[in-house]
C-alpha positions in Angstrom: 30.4 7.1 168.7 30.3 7.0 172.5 33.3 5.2 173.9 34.1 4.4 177.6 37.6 3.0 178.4 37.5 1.5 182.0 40.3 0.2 183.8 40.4 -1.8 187.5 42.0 1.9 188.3 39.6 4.2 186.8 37.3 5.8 184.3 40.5 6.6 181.4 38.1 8.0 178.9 34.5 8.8 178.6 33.2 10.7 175.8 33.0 11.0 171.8 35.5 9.3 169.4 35.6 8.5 165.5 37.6 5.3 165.6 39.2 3.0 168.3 42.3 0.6 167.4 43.1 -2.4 169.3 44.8 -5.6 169.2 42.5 -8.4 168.4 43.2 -12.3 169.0 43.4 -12.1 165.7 45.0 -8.9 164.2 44.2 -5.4 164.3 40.8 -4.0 165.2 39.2 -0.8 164.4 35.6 0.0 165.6 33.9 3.2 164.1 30.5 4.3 164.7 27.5 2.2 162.9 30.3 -0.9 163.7 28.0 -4.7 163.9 27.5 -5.4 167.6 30.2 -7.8 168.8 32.0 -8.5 172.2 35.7 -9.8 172.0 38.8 -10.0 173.6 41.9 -7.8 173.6 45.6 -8.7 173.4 47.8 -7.2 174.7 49.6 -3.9 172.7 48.8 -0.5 171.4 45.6 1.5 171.6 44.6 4.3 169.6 41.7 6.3 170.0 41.1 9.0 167.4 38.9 11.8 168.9 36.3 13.5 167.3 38.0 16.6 167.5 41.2 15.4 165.0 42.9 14.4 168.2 44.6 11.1 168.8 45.2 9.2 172.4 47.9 6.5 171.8 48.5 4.0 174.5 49.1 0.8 175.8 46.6 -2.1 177.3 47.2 -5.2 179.1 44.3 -6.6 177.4 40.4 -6.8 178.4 37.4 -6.8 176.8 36.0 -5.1 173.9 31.9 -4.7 173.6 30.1 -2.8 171.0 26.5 -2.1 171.1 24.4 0.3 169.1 25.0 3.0 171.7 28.0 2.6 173.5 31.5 0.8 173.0 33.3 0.0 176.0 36.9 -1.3 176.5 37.2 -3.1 179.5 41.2 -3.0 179.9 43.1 -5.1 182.6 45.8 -1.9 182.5 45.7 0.9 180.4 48.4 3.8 180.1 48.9 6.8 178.3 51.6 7.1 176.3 53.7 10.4 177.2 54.9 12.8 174.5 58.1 12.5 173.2 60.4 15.5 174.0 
């Protein structure tokens, strides 16, 4: 699926992904391509975004806004921040 994650900052990611993970208001959220068309909010918490590629991006949101359409999902996040790799 095509998945945009947009911040007030920037553009954080713009391209292909298998799955996103996200706090809903009410649980844990996992869109994946062919997903039913929704738009919903996001609590605050973890994101994960597992890449097409067997790659993962963890990191953290402020909240925002989730849409998912037939072509695009898009994250609307009031922050969003890359987790750095443990040393």
């Amino acid at each position: 699926m095509h998945l945009c994650v947009i911040s007030p900052e920037k553009i954080c990611f713009d391209g292909e992904a298998e799955m996103i993970s996200v706090n809903g208001q009410a649980g844990s959220l996992s869109v994946m391509d062919g997903h039913i068309p929704l738009v919903t909010p996001v609590r605050e918490g973890d994101v994960r975004i597992y890449l097409a590629d067997g790659g993962v991006i963890n990191a953290r949101s402020d909240g925002g806004l989730l849409s998912v359409a037939k072509e695009k999902t898009t994250f609307l996040a009031e922050g969003f921040e890359e987790a750095q790799d443990a040393v």
